[in-house]
C-alpha positions, 0 to 999 in steps of 0.5 A, a space after each residue: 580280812 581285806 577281799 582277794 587281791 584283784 578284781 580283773 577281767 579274762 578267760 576262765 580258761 586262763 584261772 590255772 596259768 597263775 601256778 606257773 607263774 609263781 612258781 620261782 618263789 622260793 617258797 611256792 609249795 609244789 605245784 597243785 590245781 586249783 580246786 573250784 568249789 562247788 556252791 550250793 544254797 542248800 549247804 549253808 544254814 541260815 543265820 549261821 555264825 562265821 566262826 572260822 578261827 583264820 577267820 571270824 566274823 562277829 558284828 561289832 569290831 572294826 579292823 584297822 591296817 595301815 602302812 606305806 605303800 609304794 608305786 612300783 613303776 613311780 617309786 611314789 609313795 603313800 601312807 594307806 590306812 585300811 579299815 575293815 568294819 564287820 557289820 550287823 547287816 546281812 544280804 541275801 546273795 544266791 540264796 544264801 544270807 551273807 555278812 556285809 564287811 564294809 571297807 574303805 582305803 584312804 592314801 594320805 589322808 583321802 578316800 581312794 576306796 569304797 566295798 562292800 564285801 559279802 561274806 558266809 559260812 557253809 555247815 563244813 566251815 568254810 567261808 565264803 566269799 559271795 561277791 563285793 560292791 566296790 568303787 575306786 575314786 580318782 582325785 584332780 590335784 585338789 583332792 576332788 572326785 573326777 572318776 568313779 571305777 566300779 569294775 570288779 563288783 559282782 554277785 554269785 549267780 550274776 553274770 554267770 560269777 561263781 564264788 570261791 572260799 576266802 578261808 577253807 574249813 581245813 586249810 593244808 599246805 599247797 592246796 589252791 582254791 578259787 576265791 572269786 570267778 566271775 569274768 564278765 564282771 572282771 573279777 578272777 582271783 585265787 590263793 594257795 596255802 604257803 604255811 601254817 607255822 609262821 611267826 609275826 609281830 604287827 603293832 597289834 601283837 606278835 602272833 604264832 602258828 600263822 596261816 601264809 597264803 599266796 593270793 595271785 590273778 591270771 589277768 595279771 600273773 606277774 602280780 602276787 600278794 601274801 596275806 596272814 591270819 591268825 587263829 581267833 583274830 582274822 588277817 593280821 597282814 597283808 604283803 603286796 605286790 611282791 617283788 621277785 625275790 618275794 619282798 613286798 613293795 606294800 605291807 599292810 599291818 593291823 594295828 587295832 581292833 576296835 569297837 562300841 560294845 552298845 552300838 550293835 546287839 549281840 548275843 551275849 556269847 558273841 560279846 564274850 568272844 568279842 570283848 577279849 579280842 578287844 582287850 587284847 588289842 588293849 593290851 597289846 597298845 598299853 605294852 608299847 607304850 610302857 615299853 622303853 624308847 616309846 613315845 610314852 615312856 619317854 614323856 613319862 
């Protein structure tokens, strides 16, 4: 669910010059163009749900990720959790009333990131991805704030940014959309569609017929990151920084969904939908820890 993988400045010119420098992927799909989509307020209706099934949003459930992460030219490493909070607030962006997800990313234990990502659904299904309010903190030795980095935030329409699709309608294998282009706010991101058949096992399930993207910035071609969605549920992970045989040196798993039901209203049909992602997330919880070699089996 986390927004596209980088927030950079640099030429439009340069927005397709990325495809050549992922092709040595083993498997990078043939080579297409990447499509720009064409946005106009008059294509979306207002308070329209976003019911994508790669990706839904219902106000209500928070998204939690979390795994190690690690400093390609350091080695350090880090635990990062990242939470994903699907809000009841909307913002009016172009013309357009957009969802407000609200992320934050902690290492170690300390805030390192702040966003507010903004989110709508056109009448083809397609979403959105409208623009980001973001700030990276950078901390002294004693966990204090000495810096504040909001580069990379933007809003369709200013600065000339222009939106892009955070999940097509009808996502294929190998087609390539933009995902953000906004330059002057260093903001150029896109994605290409790997694979509709993947497997994965998270900590909150193992999931089939996963959709695999390729997400990469011509700012800085050598870096890639792959992100999974499964049907009715969003992103499920997230494979940064891959190295070239297409490792990842980060992989961000979701490991719960969570929410509380009386904290935000809801039509009673989005409550339905909502509560069985939950109590799939408690099912999945309660399986590891009845399954044998568990922490919880074990002290059982």
């Amino acid at each position: 669910m986390r927004g596209p993988l980088l927030s950079t400045r640099v030429s439009v010119a340069l927005a397709l010059l990325s495809c050549t420098a992922i092709a040595s992927l083993h498997d990078r799909p043939a080579r297409a163009a990447v499509v720009e989509p064409v946005f106009s307020a008059a294509d979306f209706s207002p308070g329209a749900p976003i019911d994508n099934p790669y990706f839904p949003l219902v106000p209500g459930p928070r998204f939690t990720y979390a795994g190690t992460t690690t400093d390609a030219d350091t080695g350090e490493t880090a635990h990062e959790v990242e939470e994903d909070s699907v809000t009841n607030q909307t913002i009016d962006i172009a013309g357009v009333k957009a969802r407000v997800v609200h992320n934050t990313v902690t290492e170690d234990g300390e805030q390192v990131e702040d966003t507010k990502d903004y989110y709508a659904q056109d009448k083809s299904g397609n979403v959105w991805y409208l623009g980001e309010d973001t700030a990276e903190f950078q901390r002294d030795d004693n966990g204090n704030i000495i810096s504040t980095d909001t580069s990379g935030s933007w809003r369709t329409g200013v600065h000339g940014a222009q939106p892009g699709f955070i999940m097509p309608a009808n996502p294929t294998v190998g087609f390539a959309y933009a995902q953000e282009n906004a330059p002057q706010d260093e903001a150029i991101d896109q994605a290409q569609v790997l694979s509709l058949n993947e497997t994965l096992t998270v900590p909150f399930g193992t999931f089939d017929n996963v959709l695999k993207t390729l997400e990469t910035s011509p700012l800085e071609p050598g870096v890639m990151e792959n992100k999974l969605y499964a049907k009715g549920v969003g992103q499920i992970a997230a494979f940064e920084d891959l190295d070239e045989t297409g490792q990842p040196r980060t992989r961000l798993d979701l490991e719960s969904v969570t929410t509380s039901q009386g904290s935000i209203p809801l039509p009673p049909a989005e409550w339905t939908g909502l509560a069985g992602l939950i109590a799939l997330g408690a099912l999945h919880v309660a399986q590891r820890a009845a399954a044998p070699g568990s922490a919880a089996a074990v002290s059982g």
